[in-house]
Structures are given as C-alpha cells and as structure tokens.
Biopython code that builds the backbone (N, CA, C, O; Angstrom):
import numpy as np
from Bio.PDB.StructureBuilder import StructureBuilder

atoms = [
    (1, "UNK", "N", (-3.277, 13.298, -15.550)),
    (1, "UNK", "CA", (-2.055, 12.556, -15.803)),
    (1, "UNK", "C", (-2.344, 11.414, -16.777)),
    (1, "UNK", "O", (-3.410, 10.813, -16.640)),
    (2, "UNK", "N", (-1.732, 11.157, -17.479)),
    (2, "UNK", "CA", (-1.539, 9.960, -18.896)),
    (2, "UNK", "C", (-1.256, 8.783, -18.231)),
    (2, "UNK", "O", (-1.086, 8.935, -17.021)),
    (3, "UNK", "N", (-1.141, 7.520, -18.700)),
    (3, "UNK", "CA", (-1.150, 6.581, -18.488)),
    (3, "UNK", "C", (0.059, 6.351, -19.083)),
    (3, "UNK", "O", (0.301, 6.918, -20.149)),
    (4, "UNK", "N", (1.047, 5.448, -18.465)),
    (4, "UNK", "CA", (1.978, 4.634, -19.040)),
    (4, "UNK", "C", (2.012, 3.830, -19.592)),
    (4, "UNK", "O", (1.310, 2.882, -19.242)),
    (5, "UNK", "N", (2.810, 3.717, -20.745)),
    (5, "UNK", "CA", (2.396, 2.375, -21.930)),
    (5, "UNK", "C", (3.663, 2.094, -22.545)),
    (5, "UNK", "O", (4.557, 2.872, -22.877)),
    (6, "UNK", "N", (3.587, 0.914, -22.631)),
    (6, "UNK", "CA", (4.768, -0.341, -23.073)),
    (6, "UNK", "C", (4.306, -0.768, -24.714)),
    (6, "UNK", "O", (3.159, -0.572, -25.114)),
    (7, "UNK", "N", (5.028, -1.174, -25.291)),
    (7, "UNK", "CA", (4.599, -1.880, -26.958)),
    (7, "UNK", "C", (5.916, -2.190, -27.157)),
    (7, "UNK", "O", (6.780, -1.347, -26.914)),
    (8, "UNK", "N", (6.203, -3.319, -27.580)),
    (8, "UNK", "CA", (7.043, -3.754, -27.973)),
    (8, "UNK", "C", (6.907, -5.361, -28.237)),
    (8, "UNK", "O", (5.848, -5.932, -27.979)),
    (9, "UNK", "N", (8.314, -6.233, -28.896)),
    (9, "UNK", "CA", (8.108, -7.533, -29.872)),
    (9, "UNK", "C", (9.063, -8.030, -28.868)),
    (9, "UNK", "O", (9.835, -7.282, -28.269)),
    (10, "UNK", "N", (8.997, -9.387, -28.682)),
    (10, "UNK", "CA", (10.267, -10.702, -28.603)),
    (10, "UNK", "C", (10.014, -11.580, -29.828)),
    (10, "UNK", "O", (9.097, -11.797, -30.619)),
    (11, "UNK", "N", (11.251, -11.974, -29.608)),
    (11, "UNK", "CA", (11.582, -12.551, -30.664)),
    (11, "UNK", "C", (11.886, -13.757, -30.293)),
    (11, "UNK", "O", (12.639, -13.764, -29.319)),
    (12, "UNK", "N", (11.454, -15.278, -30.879)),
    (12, "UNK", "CA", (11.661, -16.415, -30.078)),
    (12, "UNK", "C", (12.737, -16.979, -30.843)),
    (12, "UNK", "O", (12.957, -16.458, -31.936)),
    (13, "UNK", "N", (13.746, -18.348, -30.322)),
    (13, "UNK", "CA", (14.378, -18.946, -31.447)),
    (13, "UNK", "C", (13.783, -19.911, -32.237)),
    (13, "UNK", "O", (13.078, -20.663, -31.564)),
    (14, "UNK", "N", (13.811, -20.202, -33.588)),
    (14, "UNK", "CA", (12.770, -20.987, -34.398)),
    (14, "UNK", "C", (12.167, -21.929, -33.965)),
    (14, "UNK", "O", (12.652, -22.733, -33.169)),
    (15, "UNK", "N", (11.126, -21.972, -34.377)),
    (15, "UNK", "CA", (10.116, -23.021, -33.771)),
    (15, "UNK", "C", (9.574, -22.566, -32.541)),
    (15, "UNK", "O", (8.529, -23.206, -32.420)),
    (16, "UNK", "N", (9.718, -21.722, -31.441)),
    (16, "UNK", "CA", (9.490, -21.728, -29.783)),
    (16, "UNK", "C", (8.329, -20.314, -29.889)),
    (16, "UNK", "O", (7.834, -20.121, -28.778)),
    (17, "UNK", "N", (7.871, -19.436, -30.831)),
    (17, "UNK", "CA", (7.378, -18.760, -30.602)),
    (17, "UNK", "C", (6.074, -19.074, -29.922)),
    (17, "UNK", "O", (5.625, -18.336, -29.046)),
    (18, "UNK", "N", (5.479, -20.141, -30.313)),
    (18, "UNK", "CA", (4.011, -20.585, -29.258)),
    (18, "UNK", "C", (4.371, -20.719, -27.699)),
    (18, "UNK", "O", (3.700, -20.285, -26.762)),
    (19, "UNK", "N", (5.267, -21.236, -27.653)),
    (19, "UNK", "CA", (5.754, -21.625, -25.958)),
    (19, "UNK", "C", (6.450, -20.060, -25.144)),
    (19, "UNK", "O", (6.684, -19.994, -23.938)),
    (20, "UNK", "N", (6.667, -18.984, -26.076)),
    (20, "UNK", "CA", (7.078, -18.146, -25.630)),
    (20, "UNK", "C", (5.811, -17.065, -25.247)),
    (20, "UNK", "O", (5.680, -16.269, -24.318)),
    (21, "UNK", "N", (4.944, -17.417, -26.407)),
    (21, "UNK", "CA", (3.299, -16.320, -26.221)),
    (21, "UNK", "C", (2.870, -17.498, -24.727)),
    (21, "UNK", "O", (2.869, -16.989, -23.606)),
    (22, "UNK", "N", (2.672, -18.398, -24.816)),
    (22, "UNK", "CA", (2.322, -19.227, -23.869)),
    (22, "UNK", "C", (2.603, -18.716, -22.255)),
    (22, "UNK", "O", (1.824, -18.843, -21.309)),
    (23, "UNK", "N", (4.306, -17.944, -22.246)),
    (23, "UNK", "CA", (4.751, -18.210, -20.604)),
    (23, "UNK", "C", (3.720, -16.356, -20.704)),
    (23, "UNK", "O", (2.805, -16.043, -19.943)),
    (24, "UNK", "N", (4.286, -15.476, -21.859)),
    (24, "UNK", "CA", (3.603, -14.571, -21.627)),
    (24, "UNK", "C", (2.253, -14.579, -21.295)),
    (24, "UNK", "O", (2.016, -13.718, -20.448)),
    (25, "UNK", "N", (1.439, -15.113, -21.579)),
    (25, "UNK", "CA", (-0.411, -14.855, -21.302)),
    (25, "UNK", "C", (0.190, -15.520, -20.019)),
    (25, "UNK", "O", (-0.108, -14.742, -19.113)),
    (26, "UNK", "N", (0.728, -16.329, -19.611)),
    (26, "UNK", "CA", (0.355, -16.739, -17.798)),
    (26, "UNK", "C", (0.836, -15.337, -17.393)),
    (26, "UNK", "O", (0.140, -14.846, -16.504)),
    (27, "UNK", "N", (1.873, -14.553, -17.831)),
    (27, "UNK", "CA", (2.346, -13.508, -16.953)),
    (27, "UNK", "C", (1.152, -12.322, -17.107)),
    (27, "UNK", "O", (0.998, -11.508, -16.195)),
    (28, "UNK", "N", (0.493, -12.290, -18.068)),
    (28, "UNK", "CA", (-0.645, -11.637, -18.147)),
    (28, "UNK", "C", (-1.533, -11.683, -16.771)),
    (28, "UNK", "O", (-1.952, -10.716, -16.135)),
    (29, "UNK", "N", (-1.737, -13.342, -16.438)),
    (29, "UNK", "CA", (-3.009, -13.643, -15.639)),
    (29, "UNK", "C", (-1.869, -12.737, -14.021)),
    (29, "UNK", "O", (-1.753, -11.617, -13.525)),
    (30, "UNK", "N", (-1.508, -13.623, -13.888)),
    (30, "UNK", "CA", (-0.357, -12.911, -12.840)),
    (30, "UNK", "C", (-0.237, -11.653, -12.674)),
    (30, "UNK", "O", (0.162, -11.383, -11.541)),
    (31, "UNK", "N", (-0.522, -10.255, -13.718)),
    (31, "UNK", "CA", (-0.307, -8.785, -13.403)),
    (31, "UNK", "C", (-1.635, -8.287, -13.405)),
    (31, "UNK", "O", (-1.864, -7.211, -12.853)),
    (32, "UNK", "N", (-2.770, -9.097, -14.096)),
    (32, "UNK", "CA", (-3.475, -8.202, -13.990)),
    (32, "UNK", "C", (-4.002, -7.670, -12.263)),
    (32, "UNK", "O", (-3.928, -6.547, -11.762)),
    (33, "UNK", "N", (-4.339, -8.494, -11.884)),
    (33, "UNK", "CA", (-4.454, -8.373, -10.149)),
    (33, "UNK", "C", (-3.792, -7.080, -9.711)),
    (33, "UNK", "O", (-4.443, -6.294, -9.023)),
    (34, "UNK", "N", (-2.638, -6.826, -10.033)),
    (34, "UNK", "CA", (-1.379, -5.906, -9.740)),
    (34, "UNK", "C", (-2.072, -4.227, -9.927)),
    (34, "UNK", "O", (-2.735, -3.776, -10.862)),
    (35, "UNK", "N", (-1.690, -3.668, -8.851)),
    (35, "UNK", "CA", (-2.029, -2.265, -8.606)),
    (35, "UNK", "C", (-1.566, -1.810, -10.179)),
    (35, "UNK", "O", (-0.571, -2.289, -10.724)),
    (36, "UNK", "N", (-2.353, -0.921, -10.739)),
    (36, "UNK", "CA", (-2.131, 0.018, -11.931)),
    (36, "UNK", "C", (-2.887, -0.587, -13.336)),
    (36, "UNK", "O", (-3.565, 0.046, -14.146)),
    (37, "UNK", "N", (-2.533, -2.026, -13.341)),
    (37, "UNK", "CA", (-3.046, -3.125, -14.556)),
    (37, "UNK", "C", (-3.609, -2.513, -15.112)),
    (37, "UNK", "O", (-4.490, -1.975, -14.441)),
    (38, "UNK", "N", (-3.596, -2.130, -16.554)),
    (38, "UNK", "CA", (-5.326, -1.673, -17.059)),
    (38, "UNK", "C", (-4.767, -2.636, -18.329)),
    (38, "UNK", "O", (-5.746, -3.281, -18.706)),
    (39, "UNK", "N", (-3.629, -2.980, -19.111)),
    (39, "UNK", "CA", (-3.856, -4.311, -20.304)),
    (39, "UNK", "C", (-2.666, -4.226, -19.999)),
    (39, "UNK", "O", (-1.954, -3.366, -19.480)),
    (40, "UNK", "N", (-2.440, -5.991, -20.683)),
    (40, "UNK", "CA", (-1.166, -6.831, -20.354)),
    (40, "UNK", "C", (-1.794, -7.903, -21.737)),
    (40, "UNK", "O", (-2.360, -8.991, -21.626)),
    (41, "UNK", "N", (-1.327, -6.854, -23.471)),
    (41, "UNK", "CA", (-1.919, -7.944, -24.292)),
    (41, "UNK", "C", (-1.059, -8.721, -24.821)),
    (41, "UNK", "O", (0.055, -8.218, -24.969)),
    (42, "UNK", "N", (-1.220, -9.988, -25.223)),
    (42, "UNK", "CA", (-0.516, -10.736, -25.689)),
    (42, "UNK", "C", (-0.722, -10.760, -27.428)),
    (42, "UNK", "O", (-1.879, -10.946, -27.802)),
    (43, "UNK", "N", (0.419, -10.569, -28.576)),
    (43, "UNK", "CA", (-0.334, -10.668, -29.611)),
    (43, "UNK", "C", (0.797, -11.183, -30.369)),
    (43, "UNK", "O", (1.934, -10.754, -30.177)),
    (44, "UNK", "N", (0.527, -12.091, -31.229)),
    (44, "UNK", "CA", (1.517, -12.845, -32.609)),
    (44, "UNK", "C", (1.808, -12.714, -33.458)),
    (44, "UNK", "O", (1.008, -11.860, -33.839)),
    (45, "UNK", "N", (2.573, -12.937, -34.419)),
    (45, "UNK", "CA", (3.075, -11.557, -35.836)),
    (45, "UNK", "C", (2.083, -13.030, -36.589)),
    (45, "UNK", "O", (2.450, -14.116, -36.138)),
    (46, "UNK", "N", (1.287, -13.075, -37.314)),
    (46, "UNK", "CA", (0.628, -13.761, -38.466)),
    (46, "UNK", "C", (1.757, -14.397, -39.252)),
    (46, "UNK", "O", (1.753, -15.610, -39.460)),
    (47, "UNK", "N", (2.553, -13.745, -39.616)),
    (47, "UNK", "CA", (3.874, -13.604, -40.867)),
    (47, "UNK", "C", (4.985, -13.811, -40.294)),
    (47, "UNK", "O", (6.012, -13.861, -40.970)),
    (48, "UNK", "N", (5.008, -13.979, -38.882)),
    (48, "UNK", "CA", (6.352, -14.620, -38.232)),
    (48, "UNK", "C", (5.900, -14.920, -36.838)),
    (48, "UNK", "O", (5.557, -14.033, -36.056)),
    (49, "UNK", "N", (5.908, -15.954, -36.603)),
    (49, "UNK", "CA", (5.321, -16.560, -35.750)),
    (49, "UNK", "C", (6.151, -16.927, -34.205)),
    (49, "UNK", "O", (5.831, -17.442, -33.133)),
    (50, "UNK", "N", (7.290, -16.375, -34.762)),
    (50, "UNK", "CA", (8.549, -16.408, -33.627)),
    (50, "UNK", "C", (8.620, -15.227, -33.115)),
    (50, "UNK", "O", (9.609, -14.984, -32.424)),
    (51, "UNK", "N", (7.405, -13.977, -33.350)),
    (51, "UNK", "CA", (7.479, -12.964, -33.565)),
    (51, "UNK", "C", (6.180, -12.320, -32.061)),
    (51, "UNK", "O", (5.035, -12.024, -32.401)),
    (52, "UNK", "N", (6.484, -12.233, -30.964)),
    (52, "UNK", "CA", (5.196, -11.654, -29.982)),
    (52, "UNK", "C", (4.918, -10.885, -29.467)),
    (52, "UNK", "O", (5.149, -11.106, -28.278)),
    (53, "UNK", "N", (4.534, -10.043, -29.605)),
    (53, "UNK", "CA", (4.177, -8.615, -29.228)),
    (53, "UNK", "C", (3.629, -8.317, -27.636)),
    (53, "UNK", "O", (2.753, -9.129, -27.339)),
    (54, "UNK", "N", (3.861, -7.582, -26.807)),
    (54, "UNK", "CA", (3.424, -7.155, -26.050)),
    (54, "UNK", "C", (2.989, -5.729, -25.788)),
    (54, "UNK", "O", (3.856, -4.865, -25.919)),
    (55, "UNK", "N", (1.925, -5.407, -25.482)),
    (55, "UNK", "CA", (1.010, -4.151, -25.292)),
    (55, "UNK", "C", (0.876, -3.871, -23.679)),
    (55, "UNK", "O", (0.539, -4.711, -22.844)),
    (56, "UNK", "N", (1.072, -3.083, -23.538)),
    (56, "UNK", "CA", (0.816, -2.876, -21.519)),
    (56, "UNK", "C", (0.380, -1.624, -21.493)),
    (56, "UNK", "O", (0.932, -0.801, -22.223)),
    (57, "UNK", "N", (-0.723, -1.229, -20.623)),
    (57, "UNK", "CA", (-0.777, -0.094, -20.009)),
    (57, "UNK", "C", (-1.302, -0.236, -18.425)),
    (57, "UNK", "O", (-2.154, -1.032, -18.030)),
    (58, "UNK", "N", (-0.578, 0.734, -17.632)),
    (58, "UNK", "CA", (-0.213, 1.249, -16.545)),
    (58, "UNK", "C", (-0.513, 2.412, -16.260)),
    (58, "UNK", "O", (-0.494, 3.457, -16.909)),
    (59, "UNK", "N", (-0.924, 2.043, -14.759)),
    (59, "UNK", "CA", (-0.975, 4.479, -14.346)),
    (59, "UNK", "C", (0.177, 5.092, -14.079)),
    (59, "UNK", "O", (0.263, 6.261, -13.704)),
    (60, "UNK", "N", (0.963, 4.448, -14.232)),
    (60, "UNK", "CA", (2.257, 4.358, -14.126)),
    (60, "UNK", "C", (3.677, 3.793, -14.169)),
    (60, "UNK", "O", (3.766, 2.616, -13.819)),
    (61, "UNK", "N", (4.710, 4.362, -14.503)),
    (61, "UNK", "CA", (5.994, 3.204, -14.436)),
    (61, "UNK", "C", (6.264, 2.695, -13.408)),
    (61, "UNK", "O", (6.597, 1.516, -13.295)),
    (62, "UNK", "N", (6.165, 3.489, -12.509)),
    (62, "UNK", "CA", (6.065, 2.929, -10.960)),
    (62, "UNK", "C", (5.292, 1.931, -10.565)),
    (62, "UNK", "O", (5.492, 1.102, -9.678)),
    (63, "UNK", "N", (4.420, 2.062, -11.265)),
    (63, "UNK", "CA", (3.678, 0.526, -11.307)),
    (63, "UNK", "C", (4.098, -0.822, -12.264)),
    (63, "UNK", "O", (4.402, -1.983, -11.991)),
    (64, "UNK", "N", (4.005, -0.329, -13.073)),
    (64, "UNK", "CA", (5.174, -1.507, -14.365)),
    (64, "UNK", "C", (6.602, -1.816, -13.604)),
    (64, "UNK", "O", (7.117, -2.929, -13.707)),
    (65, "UNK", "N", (6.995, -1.134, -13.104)),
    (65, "UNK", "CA", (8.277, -1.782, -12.516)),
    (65, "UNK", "C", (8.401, -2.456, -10.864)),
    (65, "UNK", "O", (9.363, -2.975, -10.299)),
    (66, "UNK", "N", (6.909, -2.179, -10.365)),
    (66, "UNK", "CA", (7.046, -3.098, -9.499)),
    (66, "UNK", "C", (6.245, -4.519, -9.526)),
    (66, "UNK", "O", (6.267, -5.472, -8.746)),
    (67, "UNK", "N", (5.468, -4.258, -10.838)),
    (67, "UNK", "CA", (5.028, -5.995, -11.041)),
    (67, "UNK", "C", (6.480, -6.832, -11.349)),
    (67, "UNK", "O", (6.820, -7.971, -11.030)),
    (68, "UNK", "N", (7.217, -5.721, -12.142)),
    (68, "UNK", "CA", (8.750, -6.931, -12.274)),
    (68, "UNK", "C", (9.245, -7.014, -11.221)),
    (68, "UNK", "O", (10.445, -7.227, -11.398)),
    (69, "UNK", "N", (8.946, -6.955, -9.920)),
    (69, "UNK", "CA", (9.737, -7.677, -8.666)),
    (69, "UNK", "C", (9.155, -8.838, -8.102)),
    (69, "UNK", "O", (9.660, -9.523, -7.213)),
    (70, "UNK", "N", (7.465, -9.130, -8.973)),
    (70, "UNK", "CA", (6.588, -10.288, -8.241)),
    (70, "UNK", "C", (7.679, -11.187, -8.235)),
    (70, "UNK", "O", (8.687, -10.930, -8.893)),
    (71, "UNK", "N", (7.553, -12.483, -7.382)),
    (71, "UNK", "CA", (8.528, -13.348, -7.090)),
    (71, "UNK", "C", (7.772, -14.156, -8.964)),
    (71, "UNK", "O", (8.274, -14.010, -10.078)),
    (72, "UNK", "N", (6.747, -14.779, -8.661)),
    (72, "UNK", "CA", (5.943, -15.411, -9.909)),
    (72, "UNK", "C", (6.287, -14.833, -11.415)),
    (72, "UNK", "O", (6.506, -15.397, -12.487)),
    (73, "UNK", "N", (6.230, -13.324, -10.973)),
    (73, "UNK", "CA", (6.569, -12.437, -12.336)),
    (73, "UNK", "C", (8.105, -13.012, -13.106)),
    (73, "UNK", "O", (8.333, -13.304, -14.280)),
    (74, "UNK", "N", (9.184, -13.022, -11.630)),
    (74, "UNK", "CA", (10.461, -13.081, -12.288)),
    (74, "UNK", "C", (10.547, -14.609, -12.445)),
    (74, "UNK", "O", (11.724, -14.885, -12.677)),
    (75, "UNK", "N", (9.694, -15.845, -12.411)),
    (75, "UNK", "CA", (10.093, -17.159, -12.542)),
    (75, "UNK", "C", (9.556, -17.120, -14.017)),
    (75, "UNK", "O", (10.144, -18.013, -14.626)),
    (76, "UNK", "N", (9.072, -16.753, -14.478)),
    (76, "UNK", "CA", (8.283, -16.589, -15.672)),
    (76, "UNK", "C", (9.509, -16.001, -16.510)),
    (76, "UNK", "O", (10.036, -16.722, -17.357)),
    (77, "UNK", "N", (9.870, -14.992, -16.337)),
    (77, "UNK", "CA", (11.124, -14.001, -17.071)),
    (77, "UNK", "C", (12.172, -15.319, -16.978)),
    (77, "UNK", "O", (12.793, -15.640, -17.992)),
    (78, "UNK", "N", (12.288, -15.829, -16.121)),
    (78, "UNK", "CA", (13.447, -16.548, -15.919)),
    (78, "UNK", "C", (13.475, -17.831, -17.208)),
    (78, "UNK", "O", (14.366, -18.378, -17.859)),
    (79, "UNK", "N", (11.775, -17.945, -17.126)),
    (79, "UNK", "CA", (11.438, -19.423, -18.072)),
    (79, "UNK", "C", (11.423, -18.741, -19.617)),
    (79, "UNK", "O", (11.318, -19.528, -20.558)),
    (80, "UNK", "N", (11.496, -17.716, -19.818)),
    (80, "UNK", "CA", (11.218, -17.294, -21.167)),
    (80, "UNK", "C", (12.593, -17.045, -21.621)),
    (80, "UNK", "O", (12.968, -17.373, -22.747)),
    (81, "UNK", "N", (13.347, -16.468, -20.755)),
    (81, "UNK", "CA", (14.810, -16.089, -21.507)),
    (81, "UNK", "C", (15.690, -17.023, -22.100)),
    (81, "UNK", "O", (16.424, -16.348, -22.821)),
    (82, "UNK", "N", (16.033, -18.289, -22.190)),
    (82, "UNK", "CA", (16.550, -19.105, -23.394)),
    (82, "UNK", "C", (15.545, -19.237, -24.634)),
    (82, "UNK", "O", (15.845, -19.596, -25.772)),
    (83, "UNK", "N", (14.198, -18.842, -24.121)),
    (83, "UNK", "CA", (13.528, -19.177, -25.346)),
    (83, "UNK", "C", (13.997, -17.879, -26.498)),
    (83, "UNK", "O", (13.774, -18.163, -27.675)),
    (84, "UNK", "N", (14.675, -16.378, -26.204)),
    (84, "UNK", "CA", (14.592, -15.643, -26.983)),
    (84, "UNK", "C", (15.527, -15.883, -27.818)),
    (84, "UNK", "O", (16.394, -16.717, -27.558)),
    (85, "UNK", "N", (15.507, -15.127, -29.068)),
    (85, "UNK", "CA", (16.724, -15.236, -30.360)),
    (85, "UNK", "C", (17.654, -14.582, -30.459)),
    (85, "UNK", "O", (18.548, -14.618, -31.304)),
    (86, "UNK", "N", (17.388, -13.384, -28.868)),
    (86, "UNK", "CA", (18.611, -12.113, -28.833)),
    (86, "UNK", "C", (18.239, -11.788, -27.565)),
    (86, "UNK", "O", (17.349, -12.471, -27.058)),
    (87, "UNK", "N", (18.694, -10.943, -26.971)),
    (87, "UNK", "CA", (18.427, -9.761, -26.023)),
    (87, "UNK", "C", (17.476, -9.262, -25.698)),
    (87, "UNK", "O", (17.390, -8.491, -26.653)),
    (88, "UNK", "N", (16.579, -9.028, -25.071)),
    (88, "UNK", "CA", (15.404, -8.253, -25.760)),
    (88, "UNK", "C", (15.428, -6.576, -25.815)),
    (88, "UNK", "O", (16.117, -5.849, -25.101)),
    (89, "UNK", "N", (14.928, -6.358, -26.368)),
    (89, "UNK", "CA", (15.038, -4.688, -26.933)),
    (89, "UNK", "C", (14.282, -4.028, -26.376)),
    (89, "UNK", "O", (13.123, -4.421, -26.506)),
    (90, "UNK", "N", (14.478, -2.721, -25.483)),
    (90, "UNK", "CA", (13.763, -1.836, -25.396)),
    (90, "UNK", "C", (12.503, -1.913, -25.977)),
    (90, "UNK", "O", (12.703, -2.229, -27.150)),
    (91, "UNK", "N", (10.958, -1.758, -25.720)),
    (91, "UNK", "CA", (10.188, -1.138, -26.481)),
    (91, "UNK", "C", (9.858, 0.013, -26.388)),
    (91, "UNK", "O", (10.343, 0.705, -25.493)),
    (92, "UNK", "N", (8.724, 0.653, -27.506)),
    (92, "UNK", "CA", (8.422, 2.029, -27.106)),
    (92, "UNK", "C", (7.625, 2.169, -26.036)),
    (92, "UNK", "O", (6.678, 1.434, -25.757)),
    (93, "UNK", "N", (8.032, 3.191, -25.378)),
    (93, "UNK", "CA", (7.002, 3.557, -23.994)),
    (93, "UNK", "C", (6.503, 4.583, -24.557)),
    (93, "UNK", "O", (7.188, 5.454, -25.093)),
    (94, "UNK", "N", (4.655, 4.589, -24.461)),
    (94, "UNK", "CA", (4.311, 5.295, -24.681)),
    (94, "UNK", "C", (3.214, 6.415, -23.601)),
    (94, "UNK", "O", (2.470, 5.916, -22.756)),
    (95, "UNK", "N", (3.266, 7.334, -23.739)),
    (95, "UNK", "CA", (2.313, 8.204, -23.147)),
    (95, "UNK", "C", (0.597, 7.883, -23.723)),
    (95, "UNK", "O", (0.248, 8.310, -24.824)),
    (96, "UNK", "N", (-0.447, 7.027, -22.755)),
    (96, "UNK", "CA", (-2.037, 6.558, -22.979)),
    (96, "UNK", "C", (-2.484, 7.718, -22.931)),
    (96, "UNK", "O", (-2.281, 8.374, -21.910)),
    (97, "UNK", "N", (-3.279, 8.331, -24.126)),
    (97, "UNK", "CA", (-3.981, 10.065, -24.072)),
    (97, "UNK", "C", (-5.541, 9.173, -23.569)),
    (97, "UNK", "O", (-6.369, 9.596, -22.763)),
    (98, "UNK", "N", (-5.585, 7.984, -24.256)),
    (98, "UNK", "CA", (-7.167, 7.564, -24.231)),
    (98, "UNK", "C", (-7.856, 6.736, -25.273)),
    (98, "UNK", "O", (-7.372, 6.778, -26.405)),
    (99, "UNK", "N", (-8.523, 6.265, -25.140)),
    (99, "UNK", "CA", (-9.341, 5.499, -26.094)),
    (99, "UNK", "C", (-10.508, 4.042, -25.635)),
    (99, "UNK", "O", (-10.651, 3.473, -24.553)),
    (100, "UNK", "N", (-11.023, 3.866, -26.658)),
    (100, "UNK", "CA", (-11.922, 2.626, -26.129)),
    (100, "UNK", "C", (-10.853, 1.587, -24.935)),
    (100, "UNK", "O", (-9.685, 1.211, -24.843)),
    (101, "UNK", "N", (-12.215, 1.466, -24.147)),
    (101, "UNK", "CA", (-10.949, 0.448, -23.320)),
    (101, "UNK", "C", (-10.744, 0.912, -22.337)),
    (101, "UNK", "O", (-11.391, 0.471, -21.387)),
    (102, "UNK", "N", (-9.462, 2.343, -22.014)),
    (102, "UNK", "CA", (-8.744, 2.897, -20.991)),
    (102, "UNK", "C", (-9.784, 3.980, -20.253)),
    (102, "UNK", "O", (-10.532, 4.688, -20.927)),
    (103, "UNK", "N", (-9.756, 4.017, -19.147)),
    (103, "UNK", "CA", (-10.402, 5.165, -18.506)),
    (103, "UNK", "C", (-9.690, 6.159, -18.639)),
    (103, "UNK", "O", (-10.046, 7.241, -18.171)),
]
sb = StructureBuilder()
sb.init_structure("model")
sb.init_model(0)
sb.init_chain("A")
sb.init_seg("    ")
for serial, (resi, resn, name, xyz) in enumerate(atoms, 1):
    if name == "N":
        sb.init_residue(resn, " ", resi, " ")
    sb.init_atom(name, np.array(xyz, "f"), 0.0, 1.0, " ", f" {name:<3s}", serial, name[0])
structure = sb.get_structure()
C-alpha cells in the first residue's frame, strides 16, 4: 500500500507570511508524534514570501484527518486563518511510491 501525501501553498496577507510559516512549523512539532507522521514540511516561496508550502506524508488519510481533530492541531488552524489572503485551496494529494526519506 502507498502512502498518502498532501502538497500544497497558503497564501498569507502582505507582510504575515513569516508569522504564518511560524504557526505552521509549531503544527509540525504537534503531528509529528501522531500515528502515521512520516513529514509535516514546512517550506517558503524565495520569490514570494507570503507564499508557504506544505508537504505531508501519511500511511494514510485516515491518519491526516485525524491529526485535524487534535484539540492543539485546531487552535493553531484557528490562529492561522485571518492570517490567509483567501480560502485555502485544496492541495494535490498525492499517492508516496517511495524515495529517500520514506520507508
């Protein structure tokens, strides 16, 4: 069985993108513990800085969707959402075949 995988961007409103990578890496420290964890990366667009990427992989969605019920998980979601510039968007979920890193 493949691994479940997340990739996708937020988008902060000008100026807030540091404080927005910021609440993310605490939510990082917070999932990894979490049954399935295998990455929870945090990463910054160079060229837009309001711009933060998130990378996740999981053994499952079933696992990704029950770190979003941690009580900690959703105070975090709660602290980030005025910081965004929209909605946030779907990312791609992807199917993990393998690579450095993943078992």
């Amino acid at each position: 069985m493949n691994n479940y995988g997340l990739h996708g961007k937020l988008t902060a409103t000008e100026g807030n993108g540091k404080q927005l990578a910021s609440i993310l890496l605490e939510a990082s420290q917070l999932v990894a513990p979490i049954k399935g964890c295998h990455l929870y990366m945090v990463s910054q667009d160079q060229g837009y800085p309001n711009d933060v990427w998130i990378t996740e992989v999981w053994d499952s969605q079933e696992d990704n969707d029950n770190s979003l019920k941690d009580e900690k998980v959703r105070a975090l979601i709660t602290q980030a959402m005025p910081l965004l510039a929209g909605k946030p968007v779907k990312g791609q979920v992807l199917d993990i075949l393998g690579g450095a890193g993943i078992d």
